[in-house]
C-alpha positions as CSV (number, residue, x, y, z in Angstrom):
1,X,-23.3,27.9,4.0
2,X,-20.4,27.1,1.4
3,X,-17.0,28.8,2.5
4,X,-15.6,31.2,-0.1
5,X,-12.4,30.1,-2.4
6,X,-10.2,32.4,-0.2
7,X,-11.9,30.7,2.8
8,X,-11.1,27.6,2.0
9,X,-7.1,28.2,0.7
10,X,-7.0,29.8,4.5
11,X,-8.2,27.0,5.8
12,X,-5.8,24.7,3.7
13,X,-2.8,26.7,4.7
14,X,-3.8,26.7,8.2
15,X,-4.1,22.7,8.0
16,X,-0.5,22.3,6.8
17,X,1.2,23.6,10.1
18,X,0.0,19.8,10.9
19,X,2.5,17.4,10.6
20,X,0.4,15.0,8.6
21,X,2.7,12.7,6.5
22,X,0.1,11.5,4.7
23,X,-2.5,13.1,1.8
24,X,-5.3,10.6,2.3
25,X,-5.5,11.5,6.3
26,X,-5.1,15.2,5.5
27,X,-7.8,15.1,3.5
28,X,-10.2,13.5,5.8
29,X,-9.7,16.0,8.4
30,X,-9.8,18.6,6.4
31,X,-13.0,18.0,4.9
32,X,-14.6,17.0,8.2
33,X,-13.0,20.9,9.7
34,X,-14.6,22.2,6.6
35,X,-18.0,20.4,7.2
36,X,-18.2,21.8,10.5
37,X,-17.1,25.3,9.6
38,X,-20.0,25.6,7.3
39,X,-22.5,24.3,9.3
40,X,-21.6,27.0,12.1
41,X,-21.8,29.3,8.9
42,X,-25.2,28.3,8.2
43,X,-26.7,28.8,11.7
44,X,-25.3,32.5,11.5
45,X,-21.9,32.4,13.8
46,X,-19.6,34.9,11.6
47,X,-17.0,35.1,13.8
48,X,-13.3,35.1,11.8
49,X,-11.9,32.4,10.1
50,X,-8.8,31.8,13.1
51,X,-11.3,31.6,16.0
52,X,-13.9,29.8,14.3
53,X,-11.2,27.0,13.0
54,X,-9.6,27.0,16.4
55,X,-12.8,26.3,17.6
56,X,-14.1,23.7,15.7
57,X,-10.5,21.9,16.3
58,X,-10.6,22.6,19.9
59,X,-14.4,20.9,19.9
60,X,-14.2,18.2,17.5
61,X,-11.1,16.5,18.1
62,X,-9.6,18.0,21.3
63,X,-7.0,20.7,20.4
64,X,-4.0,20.7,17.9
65,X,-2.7,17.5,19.5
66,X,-5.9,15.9,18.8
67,X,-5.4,16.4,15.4
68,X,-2.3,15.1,15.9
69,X,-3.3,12.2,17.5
70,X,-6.4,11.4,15.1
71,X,-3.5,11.4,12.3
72,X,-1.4,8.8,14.1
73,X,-4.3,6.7,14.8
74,X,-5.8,6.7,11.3
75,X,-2.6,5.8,10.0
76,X,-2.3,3.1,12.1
77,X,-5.9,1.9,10.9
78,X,-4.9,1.7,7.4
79,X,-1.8,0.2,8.2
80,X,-3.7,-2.6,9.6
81,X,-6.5,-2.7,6.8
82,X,-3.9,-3.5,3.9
83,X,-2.5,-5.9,6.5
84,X,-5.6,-8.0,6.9
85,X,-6.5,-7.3,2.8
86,X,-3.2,-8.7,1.7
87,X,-3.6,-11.8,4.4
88,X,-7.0,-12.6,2.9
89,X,-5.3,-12.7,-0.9
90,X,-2.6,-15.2,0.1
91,X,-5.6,-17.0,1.7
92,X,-7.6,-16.4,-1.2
93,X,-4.8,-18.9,-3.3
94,X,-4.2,-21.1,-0.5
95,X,-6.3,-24.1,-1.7
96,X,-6.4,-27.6,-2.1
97,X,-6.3,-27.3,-6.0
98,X,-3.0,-24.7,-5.1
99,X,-1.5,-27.2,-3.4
100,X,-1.9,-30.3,-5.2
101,X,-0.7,-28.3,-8.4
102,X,2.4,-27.2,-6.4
103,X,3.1,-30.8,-5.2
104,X,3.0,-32.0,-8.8
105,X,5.6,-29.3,-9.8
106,X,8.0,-30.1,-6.9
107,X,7.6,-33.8,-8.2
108,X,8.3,-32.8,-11.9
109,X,11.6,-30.6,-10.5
110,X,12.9,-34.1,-9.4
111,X,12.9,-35.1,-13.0
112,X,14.7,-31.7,-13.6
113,X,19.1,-32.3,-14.0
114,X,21.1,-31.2,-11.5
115,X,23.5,-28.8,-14.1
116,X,24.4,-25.4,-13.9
117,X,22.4,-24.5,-17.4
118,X,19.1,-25.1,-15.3
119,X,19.9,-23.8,-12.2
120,X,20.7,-20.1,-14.0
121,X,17.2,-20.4,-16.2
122,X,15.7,-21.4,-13.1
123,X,17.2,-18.9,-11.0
124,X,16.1,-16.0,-13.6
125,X,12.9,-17.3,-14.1
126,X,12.7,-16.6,-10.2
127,X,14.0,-13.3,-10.1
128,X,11.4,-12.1,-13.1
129,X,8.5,-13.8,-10.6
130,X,10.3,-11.5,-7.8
131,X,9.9,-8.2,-10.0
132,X,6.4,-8.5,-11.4
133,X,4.2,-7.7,-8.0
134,X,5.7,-4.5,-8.1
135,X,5.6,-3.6,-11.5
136,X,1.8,-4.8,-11.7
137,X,1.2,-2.8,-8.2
138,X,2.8,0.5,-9.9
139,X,0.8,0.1,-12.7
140,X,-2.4,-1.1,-11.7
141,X,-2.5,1.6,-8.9
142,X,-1.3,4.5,-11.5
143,X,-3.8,6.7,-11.5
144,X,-6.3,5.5,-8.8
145,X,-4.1,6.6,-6.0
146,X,-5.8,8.4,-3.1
147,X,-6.1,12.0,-2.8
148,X,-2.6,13.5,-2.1
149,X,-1.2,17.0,-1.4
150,X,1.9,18.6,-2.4
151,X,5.0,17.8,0.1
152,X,2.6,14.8,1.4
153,X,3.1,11.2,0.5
154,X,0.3,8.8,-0.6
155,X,-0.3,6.2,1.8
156,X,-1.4,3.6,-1.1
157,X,2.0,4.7,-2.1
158,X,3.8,4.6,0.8
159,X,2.3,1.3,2.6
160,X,0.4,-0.7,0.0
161,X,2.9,-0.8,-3.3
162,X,5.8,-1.5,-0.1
163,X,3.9,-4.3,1.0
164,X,4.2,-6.5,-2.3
165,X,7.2,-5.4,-2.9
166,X,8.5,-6.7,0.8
167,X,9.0,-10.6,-1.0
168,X,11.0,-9.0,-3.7
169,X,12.8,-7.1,-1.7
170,X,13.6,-10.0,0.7
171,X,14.8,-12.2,-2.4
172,X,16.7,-9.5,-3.5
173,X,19.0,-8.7,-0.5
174,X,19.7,-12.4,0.2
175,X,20.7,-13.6,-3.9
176,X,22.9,-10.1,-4.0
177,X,24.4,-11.2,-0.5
178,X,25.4,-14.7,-0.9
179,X,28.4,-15.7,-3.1
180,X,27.3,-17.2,-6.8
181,X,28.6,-20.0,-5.7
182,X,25.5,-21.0,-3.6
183,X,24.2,-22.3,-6.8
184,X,26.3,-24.7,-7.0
185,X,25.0,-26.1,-3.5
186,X,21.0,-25.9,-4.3
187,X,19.2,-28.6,-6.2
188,X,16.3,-27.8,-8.9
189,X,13.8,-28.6,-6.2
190,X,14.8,-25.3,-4.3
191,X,14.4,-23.3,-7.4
192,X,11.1,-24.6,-8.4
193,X,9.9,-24.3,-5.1
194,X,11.0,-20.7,-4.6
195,X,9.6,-19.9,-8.1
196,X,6.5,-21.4,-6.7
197,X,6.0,-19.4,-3.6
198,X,6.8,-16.1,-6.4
199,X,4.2,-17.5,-8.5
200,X,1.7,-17.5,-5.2
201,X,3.0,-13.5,-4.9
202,X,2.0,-12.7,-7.7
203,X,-1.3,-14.1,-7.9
204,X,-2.1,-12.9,-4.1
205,X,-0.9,-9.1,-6.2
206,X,-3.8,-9.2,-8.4
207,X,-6.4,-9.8,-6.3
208,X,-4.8,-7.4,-3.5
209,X,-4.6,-4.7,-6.6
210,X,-8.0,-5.8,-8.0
211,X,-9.4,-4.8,-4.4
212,X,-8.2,-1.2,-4.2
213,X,-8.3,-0.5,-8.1
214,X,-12.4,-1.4,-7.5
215,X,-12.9,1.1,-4.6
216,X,-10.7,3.6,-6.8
217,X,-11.4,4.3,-9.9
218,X,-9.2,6.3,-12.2
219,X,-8.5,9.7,-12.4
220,X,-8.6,11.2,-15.4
């Protein structure tokens, strides 16, 4: 038997005395307390709303600390699922044709001269290649993130926009760290290589996004 509205906004207050960071994991126990209120609903047990949540909690998943733990464990499940999904996109580019194209580039660079003038365009070109996973992440992802709740992050938004933007962010704190006189010490090579590796970024990006924006699609 469905719960009533004012059912169900008890029940969602109730939930938040949880300390769930995240909206995607609230959700999923919430709807599974919900499920199982209802079916105790439908075989006739009509006791009130605080006993009958306590004791689906205390009979599905242990007690409050259950839910606790449940929480801590499914975050630590998707941690490792965008993990693995963004291993399998570098993999994805990590080819023979990948490399054989990147070997011919490194070659070229030794054509490139060894002058300041280069080095900068190179260096920019770099940093853009640094910013776009990020960017295409945010955008990709906007709209098709997971179900969140007030006062409650995202996880997508938390764990899987942070984890393409870890390169940039690498790249970042070392070029704003070093003196700008480390250019002066690098050949072209280095550049091209490092806009290389960016380039493989950003193409391991798309297909990570192309993953979750297919199991997502969205909202309106």
């Amino acid at each position: 038997m469905k719960l009533s509205a004012e059912e169900l906004k008890w029940i969602d207050e109730r939930m938040k005395t949880y300390q769930i960071k995240h909206g995607e994991i609230y959700h999923e126990i919430l709807d599974h307390i919900i499920s199982a209120m209802e079916q105790k609903r439908e075989v006739g047990d009509n006791r009130n709303m605080e006993t009958l949540f306590q004791q689906v909690v205390d009979g599905h998943f242990g007690g409050d600390e259950g839910v606790q733990d449940l929480a801590i464990k499914q975050d630590d499940i998707y941690k490792q699922s965008i993990l693995k999904r963004w291993l399998q996109s570098f993999k994805h580019y990590l080819t023979w044709p990948m490399l054989g194209f990147t070997m011919a580039v490194l070659f070229l660079s030794l054509k490139l001269p060894d002058v300041m003038q280069v080095k900068l365009f190179l260096l920019i070109v770099c940093m853009l290649l640094c910013c776009s996973p990020g960017m295409y992440a945010y955008f990709s992802l906007k709209g098709r993130v997971l179900k969140s709740v007030e006062g409650k992050q995202s996880f997508l938004k938390a764990h899987l926009i942070a984890m393409v933007c870890t390169p940039s962010g690498l790249f970042g704190v070392l070029t704003l760290n070093s003196p700008w006189s480390f250019i002066d010490y690098l050949s072209p090579k280095i550049f091209v290589a490092t806009m290389m590796l960016f380039a493989l970024v950003n193409l391991a990006t798309i297909h990570f996004c192309r993953q979750f924006t297919a199991l997502n699609p969205a909202t309106k």
